[in-house]
N, CA, C and O atoms as a GROMACS GRO file, in nm:
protein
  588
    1UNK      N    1   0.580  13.244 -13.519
    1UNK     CA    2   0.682  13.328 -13.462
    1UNK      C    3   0.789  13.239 -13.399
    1UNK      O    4   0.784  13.179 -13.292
    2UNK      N    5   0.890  13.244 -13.494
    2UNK     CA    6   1.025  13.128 -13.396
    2UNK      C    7   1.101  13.233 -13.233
    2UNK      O    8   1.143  13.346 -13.207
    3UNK      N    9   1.084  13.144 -13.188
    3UNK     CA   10   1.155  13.204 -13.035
    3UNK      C   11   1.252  13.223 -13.086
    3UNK      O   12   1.272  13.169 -13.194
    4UNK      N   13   1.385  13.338 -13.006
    4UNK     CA   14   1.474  13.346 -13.016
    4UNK      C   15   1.625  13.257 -12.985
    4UNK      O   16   1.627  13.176 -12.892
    5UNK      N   17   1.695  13.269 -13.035
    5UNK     CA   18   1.864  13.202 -12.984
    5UNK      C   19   1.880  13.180 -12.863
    5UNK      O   20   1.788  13.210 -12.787
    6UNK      N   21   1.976  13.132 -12.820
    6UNK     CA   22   2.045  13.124 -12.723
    6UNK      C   23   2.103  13.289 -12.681
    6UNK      O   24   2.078  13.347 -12.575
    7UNK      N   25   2.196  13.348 -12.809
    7UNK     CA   26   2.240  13.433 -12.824
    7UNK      C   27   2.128  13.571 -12.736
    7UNK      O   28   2.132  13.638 -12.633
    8UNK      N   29   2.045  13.555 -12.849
    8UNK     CA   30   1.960  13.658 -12.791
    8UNK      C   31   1.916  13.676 -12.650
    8UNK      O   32   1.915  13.780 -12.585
    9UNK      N   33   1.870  13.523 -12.601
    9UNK     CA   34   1.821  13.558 -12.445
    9UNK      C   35   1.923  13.582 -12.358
    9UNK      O   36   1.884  13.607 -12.244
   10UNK      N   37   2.061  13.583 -12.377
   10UNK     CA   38   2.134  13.620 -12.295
   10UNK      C   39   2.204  13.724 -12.297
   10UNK      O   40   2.264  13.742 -12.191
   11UNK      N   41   2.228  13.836 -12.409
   11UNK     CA   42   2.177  13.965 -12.410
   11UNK      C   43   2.065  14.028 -12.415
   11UNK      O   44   1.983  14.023 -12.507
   12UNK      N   45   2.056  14.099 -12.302
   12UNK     CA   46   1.977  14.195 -12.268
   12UNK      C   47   1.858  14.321 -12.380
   12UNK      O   48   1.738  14.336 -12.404
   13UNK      N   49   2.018  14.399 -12.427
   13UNK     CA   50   2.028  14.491 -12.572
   13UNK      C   51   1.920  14.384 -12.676
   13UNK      O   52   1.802  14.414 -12.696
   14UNK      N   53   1.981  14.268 -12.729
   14UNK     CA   54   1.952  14.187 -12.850
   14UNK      C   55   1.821  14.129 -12.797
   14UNK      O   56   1.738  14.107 -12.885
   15UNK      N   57   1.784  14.099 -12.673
   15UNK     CA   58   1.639  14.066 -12.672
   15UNK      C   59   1.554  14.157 -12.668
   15UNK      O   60   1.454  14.128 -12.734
   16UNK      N   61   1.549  14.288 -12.602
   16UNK     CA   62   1.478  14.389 -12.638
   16UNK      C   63   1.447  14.429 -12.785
   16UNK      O   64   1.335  14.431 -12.836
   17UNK      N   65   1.552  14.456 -12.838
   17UNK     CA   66   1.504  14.430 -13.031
   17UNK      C   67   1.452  14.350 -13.058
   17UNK      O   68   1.370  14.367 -13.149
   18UNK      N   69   1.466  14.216 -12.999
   18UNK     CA   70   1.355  14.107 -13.050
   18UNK      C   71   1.228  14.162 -13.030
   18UNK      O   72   1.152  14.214 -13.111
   19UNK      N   73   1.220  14.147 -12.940
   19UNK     CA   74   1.096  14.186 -12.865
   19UNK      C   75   1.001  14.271 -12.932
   19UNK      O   76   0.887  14.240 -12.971
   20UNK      N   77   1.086  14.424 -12.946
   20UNK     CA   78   1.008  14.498 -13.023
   20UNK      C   79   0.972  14.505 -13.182
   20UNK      O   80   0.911  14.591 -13.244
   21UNK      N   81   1.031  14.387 -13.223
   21UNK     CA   82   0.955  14.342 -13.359
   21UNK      C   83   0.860  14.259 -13.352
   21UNK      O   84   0.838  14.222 -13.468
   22UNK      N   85   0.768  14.190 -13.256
   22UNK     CA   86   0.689  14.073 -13.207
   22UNK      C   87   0.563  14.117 -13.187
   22UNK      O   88   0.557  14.216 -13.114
   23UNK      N   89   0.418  14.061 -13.246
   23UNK     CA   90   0.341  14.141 -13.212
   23UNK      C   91   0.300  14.182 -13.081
   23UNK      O   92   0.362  14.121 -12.994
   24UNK      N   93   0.186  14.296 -13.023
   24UNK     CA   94   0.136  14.283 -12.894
   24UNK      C   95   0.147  14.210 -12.818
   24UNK      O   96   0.211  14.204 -12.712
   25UNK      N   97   0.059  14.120 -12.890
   25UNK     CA   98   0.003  13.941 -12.795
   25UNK      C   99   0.143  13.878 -12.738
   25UNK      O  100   0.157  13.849 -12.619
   26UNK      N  101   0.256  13.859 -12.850
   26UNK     CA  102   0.332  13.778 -12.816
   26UNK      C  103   0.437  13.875 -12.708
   26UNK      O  104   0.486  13.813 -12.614
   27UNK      N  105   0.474  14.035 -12.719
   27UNK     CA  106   0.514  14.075 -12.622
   27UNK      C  107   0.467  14.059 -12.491
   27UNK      O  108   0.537  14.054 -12.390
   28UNK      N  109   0.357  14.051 -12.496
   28UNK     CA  110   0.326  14.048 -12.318
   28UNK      C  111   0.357  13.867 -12.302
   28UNK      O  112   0.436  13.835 -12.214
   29UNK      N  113   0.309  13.785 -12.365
   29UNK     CA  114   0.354  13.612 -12.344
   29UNK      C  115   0.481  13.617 -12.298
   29UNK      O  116   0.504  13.569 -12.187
   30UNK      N  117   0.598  13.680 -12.383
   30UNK     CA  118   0.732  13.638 -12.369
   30UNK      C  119   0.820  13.781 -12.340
   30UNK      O  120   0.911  13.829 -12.408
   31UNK      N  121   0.750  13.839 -12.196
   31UNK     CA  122   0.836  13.968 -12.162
   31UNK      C  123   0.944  13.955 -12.146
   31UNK      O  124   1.008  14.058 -12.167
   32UNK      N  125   1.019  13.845 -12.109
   32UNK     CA  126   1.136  13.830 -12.022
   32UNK      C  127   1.170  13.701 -12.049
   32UNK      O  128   1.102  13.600 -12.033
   33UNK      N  129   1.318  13.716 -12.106
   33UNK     CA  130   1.407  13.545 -12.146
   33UNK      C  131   1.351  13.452 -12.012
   33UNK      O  132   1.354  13.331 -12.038
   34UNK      N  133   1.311  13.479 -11.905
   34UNK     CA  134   1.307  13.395 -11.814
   34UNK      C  135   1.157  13.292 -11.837
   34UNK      O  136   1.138  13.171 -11.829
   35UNK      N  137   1.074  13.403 -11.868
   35UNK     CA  138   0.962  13.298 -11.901
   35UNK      C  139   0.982  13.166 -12.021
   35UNK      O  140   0.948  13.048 -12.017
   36UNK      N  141   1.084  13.285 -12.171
   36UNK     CA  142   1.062  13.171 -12.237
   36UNK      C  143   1.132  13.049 -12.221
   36UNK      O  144   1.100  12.941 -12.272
   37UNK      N  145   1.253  13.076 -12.130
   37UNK     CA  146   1.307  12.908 -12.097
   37UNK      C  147   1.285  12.847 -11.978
   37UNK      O  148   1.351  12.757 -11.927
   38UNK      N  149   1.149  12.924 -11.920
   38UNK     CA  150   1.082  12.837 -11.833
   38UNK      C  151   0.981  12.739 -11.955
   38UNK      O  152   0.988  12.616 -11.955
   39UNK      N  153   0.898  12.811 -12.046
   39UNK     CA  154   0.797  12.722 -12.162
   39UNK      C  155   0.943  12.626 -12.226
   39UNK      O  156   0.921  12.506 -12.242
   40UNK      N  157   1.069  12.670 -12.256
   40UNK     CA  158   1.134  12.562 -12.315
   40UNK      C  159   1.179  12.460 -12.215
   40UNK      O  160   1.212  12.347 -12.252
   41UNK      N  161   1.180  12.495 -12.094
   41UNK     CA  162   1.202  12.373 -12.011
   41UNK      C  163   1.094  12.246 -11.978
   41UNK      O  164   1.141  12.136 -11.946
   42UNK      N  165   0.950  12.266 -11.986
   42UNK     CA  166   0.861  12.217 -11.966
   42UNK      C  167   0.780  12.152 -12.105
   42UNK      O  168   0.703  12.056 -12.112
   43UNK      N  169   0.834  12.252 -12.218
   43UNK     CA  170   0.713  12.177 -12.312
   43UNK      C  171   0.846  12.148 -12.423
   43UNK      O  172   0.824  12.058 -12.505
   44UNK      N  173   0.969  12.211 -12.430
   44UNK     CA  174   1.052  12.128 -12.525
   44UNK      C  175   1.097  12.254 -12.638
   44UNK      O  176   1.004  12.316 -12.690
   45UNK      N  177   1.232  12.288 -12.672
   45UNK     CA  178   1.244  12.355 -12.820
   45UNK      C  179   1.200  12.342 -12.919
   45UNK      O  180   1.240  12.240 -12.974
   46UNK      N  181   1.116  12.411 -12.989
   46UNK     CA  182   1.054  12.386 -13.109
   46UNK      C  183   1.151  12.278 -13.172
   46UNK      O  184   1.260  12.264 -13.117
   47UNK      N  185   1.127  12.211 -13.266
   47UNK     CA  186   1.186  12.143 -13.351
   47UNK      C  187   1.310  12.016 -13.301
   47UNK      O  188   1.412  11.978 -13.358
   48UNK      N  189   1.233  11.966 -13.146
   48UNK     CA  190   1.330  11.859 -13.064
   48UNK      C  191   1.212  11.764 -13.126
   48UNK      O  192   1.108  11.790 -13.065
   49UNK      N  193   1.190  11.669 -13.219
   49UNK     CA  194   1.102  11.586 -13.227
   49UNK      C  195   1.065  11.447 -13.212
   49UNK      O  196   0.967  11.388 -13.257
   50UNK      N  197   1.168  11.403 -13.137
   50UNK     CA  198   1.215  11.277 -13.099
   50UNK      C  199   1.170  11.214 -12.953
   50UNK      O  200   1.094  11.286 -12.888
   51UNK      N  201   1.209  11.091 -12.898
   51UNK     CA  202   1.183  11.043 -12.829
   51UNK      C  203   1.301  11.162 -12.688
   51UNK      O  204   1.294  11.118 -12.573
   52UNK      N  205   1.340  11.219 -12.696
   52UNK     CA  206   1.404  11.296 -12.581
   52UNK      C  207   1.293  11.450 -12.586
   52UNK      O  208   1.295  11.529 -12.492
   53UNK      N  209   1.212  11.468 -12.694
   53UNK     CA  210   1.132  11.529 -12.624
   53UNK      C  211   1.067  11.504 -12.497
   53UNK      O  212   1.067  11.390 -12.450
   54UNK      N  213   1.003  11.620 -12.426
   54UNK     CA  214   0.921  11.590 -12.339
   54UNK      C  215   0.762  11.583 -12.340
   54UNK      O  216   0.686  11.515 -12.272
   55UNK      N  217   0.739  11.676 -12.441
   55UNK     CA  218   0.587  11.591 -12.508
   55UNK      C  219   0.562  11.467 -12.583
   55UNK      O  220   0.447  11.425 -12.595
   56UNK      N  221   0.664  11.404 -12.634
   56UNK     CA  222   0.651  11.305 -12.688
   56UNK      C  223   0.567  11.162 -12.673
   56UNK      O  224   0.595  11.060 -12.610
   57UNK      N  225   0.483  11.186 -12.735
   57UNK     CA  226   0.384  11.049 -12.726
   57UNK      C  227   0.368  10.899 -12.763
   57UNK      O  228   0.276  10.822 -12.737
   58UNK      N  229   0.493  10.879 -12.837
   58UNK     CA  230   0.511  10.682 -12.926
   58UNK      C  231   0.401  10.699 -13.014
   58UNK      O  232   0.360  10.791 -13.084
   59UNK      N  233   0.356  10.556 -12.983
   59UNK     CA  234   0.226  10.506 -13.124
   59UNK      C  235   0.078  10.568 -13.070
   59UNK      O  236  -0.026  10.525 -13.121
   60UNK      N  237   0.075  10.685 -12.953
   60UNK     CA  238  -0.074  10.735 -12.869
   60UNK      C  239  -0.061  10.841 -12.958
   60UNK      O  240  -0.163  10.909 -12.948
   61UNK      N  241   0.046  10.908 -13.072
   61UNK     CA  242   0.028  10.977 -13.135
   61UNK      C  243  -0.123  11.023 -13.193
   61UNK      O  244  -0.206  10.934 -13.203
   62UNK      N  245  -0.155  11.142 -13.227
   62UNK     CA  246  -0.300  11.117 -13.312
   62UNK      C  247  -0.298  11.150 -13.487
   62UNK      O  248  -0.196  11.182 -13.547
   63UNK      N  249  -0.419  11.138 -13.543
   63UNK     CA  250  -0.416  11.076 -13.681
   63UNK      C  251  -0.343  11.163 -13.771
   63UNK      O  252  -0.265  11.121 -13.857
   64UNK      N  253  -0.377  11.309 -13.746
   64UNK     CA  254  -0.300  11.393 -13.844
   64UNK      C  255  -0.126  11.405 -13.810
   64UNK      O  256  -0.027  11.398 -13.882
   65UNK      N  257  -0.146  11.424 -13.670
   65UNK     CA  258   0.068  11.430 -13.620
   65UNK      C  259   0.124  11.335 -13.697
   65UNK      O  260   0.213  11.344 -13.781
   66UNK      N  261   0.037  11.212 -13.647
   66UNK     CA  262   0.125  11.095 -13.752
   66UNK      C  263   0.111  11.076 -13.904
   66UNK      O  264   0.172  10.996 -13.973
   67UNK      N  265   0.023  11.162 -13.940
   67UNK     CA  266   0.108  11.160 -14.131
   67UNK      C  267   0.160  11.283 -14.176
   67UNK      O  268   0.177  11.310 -14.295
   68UNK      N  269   0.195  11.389 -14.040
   68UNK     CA  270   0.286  11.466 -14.064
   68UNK      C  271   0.400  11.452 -14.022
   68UNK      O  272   0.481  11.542 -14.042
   69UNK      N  273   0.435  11.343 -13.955
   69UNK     CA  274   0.552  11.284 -13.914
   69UNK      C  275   0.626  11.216 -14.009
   69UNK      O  276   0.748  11.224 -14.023
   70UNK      N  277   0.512  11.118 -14.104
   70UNK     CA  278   0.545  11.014 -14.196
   70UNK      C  279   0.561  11.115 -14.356
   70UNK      O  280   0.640  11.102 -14.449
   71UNK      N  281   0.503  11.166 -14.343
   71UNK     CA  282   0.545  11.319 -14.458
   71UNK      C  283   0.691  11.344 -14.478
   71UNK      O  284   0.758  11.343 -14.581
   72UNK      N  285   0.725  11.368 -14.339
   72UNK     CA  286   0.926  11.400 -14.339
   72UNK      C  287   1.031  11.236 -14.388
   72UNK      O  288   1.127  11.229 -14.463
   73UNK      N  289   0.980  11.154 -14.330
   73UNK     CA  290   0.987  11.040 -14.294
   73UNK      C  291   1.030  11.004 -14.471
   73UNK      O  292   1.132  11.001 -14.540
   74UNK      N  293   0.884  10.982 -14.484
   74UNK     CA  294   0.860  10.887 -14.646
   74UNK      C  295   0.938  11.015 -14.744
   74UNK      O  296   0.923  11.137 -14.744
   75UNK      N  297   1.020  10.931 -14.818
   75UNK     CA  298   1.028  11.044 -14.963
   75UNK      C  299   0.903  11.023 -15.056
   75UNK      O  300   0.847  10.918 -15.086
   76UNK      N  301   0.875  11.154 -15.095
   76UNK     CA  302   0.753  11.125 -15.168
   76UNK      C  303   0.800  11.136 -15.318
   76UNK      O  304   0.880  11.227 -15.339
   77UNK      N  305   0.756  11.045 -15.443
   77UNK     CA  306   0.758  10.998 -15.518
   77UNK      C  307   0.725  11.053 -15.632
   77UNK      O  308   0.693  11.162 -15.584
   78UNK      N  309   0.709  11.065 -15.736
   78UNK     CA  310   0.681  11.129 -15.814
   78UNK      C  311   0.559  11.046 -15.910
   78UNK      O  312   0.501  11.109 -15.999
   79UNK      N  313   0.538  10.951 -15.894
   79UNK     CA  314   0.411  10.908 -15.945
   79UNK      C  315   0.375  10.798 -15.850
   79UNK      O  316   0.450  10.739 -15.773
   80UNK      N  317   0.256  10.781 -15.868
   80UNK     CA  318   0.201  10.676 -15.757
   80UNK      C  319   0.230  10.511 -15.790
   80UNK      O  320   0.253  10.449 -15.894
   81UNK      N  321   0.220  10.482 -15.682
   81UNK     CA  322   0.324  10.340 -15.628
   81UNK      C  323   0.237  10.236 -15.657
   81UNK      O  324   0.272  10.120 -15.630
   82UNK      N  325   0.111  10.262 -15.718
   82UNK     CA  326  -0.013  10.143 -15.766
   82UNK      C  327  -0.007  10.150 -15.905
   82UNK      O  328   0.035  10.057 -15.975
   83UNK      N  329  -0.060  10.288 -15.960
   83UNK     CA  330  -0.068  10.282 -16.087
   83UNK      C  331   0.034  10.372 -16.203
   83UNK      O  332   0.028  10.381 -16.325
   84UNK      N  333   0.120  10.428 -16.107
   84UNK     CA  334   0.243  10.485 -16.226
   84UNK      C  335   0.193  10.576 -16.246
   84UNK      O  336   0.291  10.636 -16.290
   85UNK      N  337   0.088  10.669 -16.254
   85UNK     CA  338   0.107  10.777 -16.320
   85UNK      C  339   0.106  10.871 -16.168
   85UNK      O  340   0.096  10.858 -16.046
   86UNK      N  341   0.132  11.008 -16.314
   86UNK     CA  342   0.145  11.107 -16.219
   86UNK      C  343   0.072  11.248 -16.197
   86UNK      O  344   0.069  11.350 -16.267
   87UNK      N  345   0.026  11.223 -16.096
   87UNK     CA  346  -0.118  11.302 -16.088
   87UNK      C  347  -0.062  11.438 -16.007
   87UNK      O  348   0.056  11.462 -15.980
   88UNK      N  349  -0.187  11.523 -15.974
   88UNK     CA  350  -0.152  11.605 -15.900
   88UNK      C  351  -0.091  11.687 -15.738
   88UNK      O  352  -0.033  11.784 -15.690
   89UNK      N  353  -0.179  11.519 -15.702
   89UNK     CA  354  -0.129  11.511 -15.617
   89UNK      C  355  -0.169  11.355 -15.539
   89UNK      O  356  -0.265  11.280 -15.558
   90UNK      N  357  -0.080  11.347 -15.468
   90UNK     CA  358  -0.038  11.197 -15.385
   90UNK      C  359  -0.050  11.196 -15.228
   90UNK      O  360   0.011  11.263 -15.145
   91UNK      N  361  -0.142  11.105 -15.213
   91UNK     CA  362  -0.170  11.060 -15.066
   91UNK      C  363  -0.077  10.982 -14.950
   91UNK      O  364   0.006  10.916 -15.012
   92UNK      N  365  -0.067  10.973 -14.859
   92UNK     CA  366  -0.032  10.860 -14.775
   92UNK      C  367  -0.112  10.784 -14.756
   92UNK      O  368  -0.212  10.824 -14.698
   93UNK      N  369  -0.105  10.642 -14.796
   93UNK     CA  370  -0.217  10.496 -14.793
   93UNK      C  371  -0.150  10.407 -14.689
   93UNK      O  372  -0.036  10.365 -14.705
   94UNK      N  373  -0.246  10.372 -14.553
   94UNK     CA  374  -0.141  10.330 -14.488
   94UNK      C  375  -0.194  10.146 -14.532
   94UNK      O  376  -0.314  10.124 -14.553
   95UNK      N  377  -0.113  10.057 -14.540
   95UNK     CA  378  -0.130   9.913 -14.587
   95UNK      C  379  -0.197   9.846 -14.446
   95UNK      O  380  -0.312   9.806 -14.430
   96UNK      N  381  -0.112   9.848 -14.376
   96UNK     CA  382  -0.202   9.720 -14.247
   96UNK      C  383  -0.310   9.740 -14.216
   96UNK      O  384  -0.387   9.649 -14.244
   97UNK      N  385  -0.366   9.853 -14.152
   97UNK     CA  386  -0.436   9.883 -14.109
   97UNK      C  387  -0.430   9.902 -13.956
   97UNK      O  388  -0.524   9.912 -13.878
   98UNK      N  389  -0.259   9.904 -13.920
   98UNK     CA  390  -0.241   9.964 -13.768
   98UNK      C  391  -0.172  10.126 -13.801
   98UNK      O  392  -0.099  10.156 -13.896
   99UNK      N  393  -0.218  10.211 -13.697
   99UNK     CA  394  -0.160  10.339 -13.696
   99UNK      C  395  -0.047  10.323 -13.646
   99UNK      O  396  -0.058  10.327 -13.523
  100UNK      N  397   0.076  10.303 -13.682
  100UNK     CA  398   0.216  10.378 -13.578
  100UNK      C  399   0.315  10.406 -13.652
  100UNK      O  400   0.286  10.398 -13.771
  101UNK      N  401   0.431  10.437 -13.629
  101UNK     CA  402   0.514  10.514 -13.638
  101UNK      C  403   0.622  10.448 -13.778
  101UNK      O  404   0.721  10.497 -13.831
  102UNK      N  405   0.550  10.319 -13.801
  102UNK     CA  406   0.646  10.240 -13.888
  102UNK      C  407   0.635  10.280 -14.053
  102UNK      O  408   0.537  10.240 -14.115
  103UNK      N  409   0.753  10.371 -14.130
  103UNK     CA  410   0.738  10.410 -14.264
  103UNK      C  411   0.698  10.268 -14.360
  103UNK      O  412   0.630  10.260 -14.462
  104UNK      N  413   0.766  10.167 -14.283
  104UNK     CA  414   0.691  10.010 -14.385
  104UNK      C  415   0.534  10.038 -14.416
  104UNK      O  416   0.477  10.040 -14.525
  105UNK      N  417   0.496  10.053 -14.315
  105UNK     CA  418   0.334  10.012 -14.360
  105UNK      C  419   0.254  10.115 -14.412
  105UNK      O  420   0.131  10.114 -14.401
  106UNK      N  421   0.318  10.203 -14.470
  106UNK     CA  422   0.233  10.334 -14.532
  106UNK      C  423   0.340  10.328 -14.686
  106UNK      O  424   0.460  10.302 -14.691
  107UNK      N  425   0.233  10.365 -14.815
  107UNK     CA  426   0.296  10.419 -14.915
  107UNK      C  427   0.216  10.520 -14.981
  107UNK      O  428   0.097  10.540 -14.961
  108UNK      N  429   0.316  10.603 -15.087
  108UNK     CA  430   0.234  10.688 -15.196
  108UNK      C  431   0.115  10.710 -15.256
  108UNK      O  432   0.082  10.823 -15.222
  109UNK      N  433   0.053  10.676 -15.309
  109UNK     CA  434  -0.048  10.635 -15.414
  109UNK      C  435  -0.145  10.784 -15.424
  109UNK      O  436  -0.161  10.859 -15.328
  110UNK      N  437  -0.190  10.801 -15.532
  110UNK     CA  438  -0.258  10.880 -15.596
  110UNK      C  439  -0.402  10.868 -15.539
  110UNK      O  440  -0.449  10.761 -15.500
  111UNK      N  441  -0.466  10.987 -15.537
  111UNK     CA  442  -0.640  10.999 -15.461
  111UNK      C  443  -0.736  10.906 -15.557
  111UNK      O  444  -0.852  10.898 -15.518
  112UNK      N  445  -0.705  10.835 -15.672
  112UNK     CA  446  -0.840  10.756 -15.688
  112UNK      C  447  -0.728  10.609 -15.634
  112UNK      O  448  -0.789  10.536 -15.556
  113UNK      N  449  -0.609  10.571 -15.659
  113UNK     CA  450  -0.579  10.475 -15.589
  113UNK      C  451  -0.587  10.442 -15.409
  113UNK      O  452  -0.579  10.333 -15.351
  114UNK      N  453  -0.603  10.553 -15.363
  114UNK     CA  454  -0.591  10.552 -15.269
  114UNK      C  455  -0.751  10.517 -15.175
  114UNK      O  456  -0.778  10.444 -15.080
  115UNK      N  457  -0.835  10.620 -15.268
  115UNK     CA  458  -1.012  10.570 -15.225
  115UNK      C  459  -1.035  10.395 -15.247
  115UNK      O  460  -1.092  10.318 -15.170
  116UNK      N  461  -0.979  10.368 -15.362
  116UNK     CA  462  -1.029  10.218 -15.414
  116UNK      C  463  -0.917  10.087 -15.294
  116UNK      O  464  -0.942   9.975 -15.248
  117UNK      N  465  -0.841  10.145 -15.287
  117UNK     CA  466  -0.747  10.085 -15.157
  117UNK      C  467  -0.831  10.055 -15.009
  117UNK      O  468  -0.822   9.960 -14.932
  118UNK      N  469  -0.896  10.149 -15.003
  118UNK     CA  470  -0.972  10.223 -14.858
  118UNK      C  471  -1.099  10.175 -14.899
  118UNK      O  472  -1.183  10.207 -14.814
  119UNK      N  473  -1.159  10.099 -15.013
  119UNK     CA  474  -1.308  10.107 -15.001
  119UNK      C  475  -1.428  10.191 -14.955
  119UNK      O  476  -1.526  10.168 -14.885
  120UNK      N  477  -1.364  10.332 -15.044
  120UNK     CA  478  -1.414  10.478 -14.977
  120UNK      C  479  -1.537  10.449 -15.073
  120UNK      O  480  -1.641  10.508 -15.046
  121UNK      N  481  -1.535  10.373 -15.171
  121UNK     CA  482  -1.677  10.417 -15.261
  121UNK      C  483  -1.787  10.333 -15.275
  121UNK      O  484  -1.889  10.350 -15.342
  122UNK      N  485  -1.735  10.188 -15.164
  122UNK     CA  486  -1.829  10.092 -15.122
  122UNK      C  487  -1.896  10.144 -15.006
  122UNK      O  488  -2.014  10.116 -14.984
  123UNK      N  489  -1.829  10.217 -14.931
  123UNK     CA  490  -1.848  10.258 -14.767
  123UNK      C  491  -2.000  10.416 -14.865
  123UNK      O  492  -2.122  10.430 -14.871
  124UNK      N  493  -1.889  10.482 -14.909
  124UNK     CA  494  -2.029  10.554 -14.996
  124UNK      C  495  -2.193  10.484 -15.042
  124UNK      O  496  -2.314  10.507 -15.045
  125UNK      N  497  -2.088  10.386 -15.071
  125UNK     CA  498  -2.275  10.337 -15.205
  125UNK      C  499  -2.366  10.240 -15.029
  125UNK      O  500  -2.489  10.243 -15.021
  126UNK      N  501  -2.289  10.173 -14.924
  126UNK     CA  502  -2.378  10.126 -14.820
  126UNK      C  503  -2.402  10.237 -14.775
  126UNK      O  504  -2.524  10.253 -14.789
  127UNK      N  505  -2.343  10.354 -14.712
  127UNK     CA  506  -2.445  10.428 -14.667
  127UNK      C  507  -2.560  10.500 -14.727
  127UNK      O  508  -2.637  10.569 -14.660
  128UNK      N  509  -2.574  10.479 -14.880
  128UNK     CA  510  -2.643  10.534 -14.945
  128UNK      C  511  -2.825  10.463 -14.949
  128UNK      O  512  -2.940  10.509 -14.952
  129UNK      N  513  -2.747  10.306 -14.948
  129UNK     CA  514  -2.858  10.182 -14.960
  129UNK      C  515  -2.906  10.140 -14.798
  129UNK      O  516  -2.991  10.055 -14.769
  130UNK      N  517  -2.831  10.218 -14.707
  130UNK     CA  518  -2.913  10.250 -14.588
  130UNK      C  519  -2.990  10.286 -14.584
  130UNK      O  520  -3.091  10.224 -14.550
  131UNK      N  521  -2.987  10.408 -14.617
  131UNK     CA  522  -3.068  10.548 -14.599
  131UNK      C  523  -3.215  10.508 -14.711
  131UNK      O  524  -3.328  10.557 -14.711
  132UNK      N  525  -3.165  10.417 -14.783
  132UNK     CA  526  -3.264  10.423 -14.916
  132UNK      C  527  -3.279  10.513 -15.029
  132UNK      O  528  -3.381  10.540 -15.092
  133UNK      N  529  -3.125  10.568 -15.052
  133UNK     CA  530  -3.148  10.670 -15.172
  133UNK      C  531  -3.114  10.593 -15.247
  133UNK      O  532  -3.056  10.485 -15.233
  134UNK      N  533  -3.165  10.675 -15.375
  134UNK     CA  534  -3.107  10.626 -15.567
  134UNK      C  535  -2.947  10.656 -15.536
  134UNK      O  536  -2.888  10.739 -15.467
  135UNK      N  537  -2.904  10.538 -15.626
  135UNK     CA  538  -2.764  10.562 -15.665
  135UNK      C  539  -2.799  10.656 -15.759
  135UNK      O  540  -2.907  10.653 -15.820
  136UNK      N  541  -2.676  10.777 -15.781
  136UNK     CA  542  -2.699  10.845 -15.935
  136UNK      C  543  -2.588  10.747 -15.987
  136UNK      O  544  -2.541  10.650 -15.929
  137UNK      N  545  -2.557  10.802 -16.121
  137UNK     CA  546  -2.520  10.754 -16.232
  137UNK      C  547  -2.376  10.796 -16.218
  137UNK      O  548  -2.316  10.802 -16.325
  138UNK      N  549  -2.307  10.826 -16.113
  138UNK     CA  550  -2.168  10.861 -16.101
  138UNK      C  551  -2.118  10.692 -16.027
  138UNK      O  552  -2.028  10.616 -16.063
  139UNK      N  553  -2.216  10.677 -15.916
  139UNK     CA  554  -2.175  10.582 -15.808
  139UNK      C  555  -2.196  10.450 -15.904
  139UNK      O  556  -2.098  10.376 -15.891
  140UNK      N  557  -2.281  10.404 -15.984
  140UNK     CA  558  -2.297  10.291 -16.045
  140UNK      C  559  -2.176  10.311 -16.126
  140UNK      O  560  -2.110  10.207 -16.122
  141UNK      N  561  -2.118  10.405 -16.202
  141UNK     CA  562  -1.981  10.398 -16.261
  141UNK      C  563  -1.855  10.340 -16.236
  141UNK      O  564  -1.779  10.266 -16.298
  142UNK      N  565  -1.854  10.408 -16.100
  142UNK     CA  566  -1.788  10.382 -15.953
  142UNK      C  567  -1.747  10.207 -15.984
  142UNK      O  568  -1.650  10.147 -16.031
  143UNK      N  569  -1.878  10.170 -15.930
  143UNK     CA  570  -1.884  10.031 -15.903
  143UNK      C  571  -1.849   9.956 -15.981
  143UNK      O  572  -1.766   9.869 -15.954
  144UNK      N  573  -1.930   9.978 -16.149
  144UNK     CA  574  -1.852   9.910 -16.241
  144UNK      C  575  -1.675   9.888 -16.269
  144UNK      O  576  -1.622   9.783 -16.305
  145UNK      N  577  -1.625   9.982 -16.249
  145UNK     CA  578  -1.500  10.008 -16.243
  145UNK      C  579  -1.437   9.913 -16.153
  145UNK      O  580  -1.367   9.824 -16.200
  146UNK      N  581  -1.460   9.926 -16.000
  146UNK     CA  582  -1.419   9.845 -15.931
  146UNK      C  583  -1.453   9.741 -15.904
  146UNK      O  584  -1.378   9.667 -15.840
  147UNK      N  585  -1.611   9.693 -15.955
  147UNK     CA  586  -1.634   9.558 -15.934
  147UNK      C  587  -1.616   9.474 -16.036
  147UNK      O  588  -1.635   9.353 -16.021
   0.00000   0.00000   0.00000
C-alpha cells in the first residue's frame, strides 16, 4: 500500500477518499496525515534509499538487502558472464568474498556457474563423507565434471 502525496495529506476532502479505499488494518494505522508524517519523519519516505536516509545502514547491511540493492545497481545481462549461454535464469556471484556495497566485486553468471564458483558441490559431497553416506551416482558426476 503506497502512502499518499504531499497533495493528499494536506487536503482534508482528498485524504478521506484515500482513506476509504485502504483496508481496515491500514485505516486505523494511518487515521490522520499527522501520524503518517510523524512514521515519515522517523523511519524515512518509502523509496529515499541512500545514504540521507535515516535507516540507512553502509556495509552492516544484511545478505538479502544487499543483492537487492545490487539487483538495481548491476544491469543484468542476458547470458552468463562465465559461460555465454543463456539460461533461465541468472544469479548474483559475488568474486572476493567480502559483502559490501561495491557493484565491482559481484557478477552475473548462471546457477550451475555460479554453484561450481561457490564450491556448493564439494561443500555437498564433505558433508556427505561426514556423515558417512554413499555418494549416489548424481554427486560422483558432479565431481567428475569439476574435478
Amino acid at each position: 500500500m503506497p502512502l499518499p502525496k504531499k497533495a493528499i495529506l494536506n487536503d482534508p476532502k482528498l485524504f478521506a477518499e484515500w482513506l476509504s479505499k485502504q483496508s481496515k488494518k491500514c485505516q486505523r494505522k494511518w487515521s490522520s496525515p499527522d501520524k503518517i508524517r510523524a512514521w515519515q519523519k522517523t523511519c524515512g519516505r518509502p523509496g529515499k534509499k541512500d545514504e540521507s536516509s535515516p535507516v540507512w545502514k553502509g556495509d552492516d547491511i544484511k545478505y538479502n538487502s544487499l543483492h537487492l540493492v545490487l539487483r538495481r545497481k548491476i544491469p543484468k545481462p542476458e547470458s552468463c558472464s562465465h559461460c555465454g549461454e543463456k539460461p533461465k535464469r541468472l544469479e548474483l556471484c559475488n568474486i572476493s568474498g567480502e559483502y559490501n556495497r561495491d557493484p565491482a566485486n559481484y557478477i552475473w553468471l548462471c546457477t550451475t556457474c555460479h554453484r561450481k564458483m561457490d564450491g556448493f558441490s564439494f561443500k555437498i559431497m564433505k558433508a556427505k563423507t561426514k556423515y558417512n553416506l554413499f555418494f549416489n551416482q548424481f554427486y560422483q558426476e558432479v565431481s567428475a565434471l569439476l574435478g
